[in-house]
C-alpha positions in Angstrom: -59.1 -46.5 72.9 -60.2 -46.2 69.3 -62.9 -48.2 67.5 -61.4 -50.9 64.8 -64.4 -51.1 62.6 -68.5 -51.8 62.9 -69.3 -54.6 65.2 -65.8 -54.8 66.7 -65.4 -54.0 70.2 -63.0 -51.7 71.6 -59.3 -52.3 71.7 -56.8 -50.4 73.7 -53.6 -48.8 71.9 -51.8 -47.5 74.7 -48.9 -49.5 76.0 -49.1 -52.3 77.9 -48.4 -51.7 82.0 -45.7 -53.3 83.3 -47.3 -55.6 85.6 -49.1 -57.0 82.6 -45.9 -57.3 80.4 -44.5 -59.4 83.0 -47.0 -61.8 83.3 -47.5 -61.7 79.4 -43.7 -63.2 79.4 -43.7 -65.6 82.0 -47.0 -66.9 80.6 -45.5 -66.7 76.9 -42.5 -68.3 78.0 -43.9 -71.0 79.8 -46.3 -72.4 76.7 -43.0 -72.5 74.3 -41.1 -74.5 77.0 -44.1 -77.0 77.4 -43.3 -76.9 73.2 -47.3 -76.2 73.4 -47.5 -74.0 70.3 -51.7 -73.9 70.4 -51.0 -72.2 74.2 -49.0 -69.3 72.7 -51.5 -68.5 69.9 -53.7 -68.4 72.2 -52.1 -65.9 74.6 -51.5 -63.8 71.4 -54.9 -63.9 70.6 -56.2 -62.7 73.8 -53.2 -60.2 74.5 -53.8 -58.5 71.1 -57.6 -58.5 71.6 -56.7 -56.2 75.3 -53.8 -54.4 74.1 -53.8 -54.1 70.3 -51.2 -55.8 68.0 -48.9 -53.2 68.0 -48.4 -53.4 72.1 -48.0 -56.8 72.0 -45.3 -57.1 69.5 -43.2 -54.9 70.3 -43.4 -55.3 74.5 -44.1 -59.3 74.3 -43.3 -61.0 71.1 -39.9 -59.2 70.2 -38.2 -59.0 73.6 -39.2 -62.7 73.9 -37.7 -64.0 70.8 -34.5 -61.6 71.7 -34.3 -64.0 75.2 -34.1 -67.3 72.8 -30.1 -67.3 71.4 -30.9 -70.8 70.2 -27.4 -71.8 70.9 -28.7 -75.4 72.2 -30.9 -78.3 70.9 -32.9 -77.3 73.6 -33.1 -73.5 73.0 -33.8 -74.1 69.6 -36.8 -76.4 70.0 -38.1 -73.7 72.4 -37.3 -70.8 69.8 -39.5 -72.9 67.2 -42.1 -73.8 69.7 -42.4 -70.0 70.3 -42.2 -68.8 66.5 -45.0 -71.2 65.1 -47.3 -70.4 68.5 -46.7 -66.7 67.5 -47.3 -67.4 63.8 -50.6 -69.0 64.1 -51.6 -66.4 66.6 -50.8 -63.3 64.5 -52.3 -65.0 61.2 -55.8 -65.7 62.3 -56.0 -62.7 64.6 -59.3 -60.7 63.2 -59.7 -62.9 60.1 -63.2 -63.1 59.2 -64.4 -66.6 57.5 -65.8 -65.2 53.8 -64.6 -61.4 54.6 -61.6 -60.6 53.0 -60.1 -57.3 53.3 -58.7 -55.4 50.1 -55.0 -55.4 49.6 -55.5 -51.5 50.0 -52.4 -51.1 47.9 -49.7 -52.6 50.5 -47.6 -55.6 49.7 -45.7 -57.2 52.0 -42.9 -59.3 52.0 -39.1 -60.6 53.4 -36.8 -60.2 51.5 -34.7 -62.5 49.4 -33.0 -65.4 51.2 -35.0 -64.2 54.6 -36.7 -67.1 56.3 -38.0 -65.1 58.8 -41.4 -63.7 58.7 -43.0 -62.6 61.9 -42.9 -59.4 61.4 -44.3 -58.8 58.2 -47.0 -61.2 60.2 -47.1 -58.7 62.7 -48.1 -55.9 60.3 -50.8 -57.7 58.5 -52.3 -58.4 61.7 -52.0 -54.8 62.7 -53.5 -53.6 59.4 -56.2 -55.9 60.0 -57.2 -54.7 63.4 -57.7 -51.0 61.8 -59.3 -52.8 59.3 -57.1 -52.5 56.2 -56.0 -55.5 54.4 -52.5 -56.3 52.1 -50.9 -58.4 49.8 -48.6 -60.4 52.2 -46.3 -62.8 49.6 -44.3 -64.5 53.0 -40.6 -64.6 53.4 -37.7 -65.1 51.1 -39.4 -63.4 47.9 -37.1 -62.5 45.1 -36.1 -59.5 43.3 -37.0 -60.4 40.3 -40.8 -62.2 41.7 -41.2 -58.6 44.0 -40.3 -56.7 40.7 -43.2 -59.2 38.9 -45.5 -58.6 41.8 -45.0 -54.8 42.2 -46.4 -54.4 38.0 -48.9 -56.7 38.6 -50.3 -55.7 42.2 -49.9 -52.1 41.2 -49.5 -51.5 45.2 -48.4 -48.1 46.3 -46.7 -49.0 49.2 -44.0 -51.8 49.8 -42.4 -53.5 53.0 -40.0 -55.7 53.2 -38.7 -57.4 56.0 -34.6 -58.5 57.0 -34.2 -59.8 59.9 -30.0 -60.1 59.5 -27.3 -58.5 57.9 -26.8 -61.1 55.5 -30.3 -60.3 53.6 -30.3 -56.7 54.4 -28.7 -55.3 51.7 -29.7 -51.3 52.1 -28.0 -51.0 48.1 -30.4 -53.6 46.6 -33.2 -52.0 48.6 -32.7 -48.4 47.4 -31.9 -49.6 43.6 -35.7 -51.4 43.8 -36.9 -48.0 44.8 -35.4 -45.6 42.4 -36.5 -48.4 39.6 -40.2 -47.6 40.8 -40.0 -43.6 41.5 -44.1 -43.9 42.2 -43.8 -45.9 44.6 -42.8 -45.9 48.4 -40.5 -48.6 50.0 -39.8 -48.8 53.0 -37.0 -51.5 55.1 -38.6 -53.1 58.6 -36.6 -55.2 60.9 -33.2 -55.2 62.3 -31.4 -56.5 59.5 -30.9 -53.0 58.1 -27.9 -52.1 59.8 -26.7 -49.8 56.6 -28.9 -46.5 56.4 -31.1 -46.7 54.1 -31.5 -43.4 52.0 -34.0 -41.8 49.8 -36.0 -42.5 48.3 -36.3 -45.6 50.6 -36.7 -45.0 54.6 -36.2 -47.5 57.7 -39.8 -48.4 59.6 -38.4 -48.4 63.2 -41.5 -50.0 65.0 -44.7 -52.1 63.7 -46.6 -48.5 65.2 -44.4 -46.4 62.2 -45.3 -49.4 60.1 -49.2 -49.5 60.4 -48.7 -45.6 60.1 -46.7 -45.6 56.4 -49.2 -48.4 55.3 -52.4 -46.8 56.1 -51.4 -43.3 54.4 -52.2 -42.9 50.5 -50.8 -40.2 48.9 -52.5 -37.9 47.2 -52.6 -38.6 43.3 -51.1 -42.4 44.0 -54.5 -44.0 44.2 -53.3 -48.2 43.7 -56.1 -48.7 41.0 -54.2 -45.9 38.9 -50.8 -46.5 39.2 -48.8 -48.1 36.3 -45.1 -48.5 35.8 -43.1 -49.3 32.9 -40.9 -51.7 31.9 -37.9 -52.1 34.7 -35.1 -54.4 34.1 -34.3 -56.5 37.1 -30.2 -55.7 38.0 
């Protein structure tokens, strides 16, 4: 167990037991069928407040949405059901009304033509509960508007989310990084299917994630980076 910050009690970082998992399914599952969105958030909420965001995601939410082809009308209400459920859930999870947490020099993001954005939900949350903040811009962002935000956030680390092939382009990915030597980028998600080389890196799991966001390196303070004038290509 670790302590998240003053006046926050303790929350557990270990994995979830099996037993638990189970129910956390079938209990998960059960609210997206009765389309009761409000029921998942909930769930999430009190999951994440046992068991820690990082548990949850990766031993409830992900293996969940994996069950949910959405081949049928039926499937697919239940897949959206599920998605907004865990969407509300993961963006209020520790927000304080009239606290806001720094950026801390992390932006977030999907990348362009990516509708999907639970996991860079999943992170935010996650750098929440250690008491971090970020820049999260949503899905779908850009080149050219992450290029904008990068010089004007000055952040100096950047995630970006694919859930598919089609917007995982590994080439685009590395370009943005070797236009912005200072800073580090990193893919998340399984859209990445190429391998994605230096100097960006793959985030396997939201645990790696938290990890690479929460680590400053030395002489790369946020407030004192600047970067010149890149071309977007």
């Amino acid at each position: 167990m670790e302590t998240i910050y003053p006046g926050v009690r303790l929350v557990l970082t270990d994995p979830m037991p099996a037993e638990a998992v189970e129910i956390a399914h079938k209990q998960v599952l059960s609210a997206a069928e009765d389309l009761d969105g409000n029921g998942v958030a909930t769930l999430v909420l009190e999951m994440a407040g046992a068991w820690g965001v990082p548990a949850v995601w990766e031993q409830v939410c992900r293996p969940l949405l994996a069950r949910l082809p959405g081949r049928t009308a039926a499937e697919v209400v239940v897949e959206h059901a599920l998605c907004e459920g865990l969407r509300v859930g993961l963006d209020v999870y520790r927000r304080e009304p009239g606290r806001a947490l720094p950026t801390g020099g992390v932006l977030l993001a999907g990348v362009e033509r990516e509708a999907h954005s639970l996991g860079v939900q999943a992170l935010a949350a996650a750098l929440r509960e250690k008491g971090r903040g970020c820049l999260n811009l949503g899905p779908a962002l850009p080149w050219s508007a992450l290029t904008d935000a990068v010089r004007r956030a000055r952040p100096h680390t950047v995630v970006l989310w694919s859930q598919t092939p089609v917007t995982g382009r590994a080439y685009r990915l590395v370009r943005f990084a070797r236009d912005f030597p200072r800073l580090r980028v990193y893919g998340a998600g399984p859209g990445w299917i190429e391998p994605l080389i230096p100097p960006a890196a793959h985030l396997d799991s939201l645990s790696d994630a938290v990890a690479a966001c929460s680590a400053v390196p030395a002489g790369r303070d946020a407030h004192h980076i600047r970067y010149g004038s890149v071309p977007y290509r």
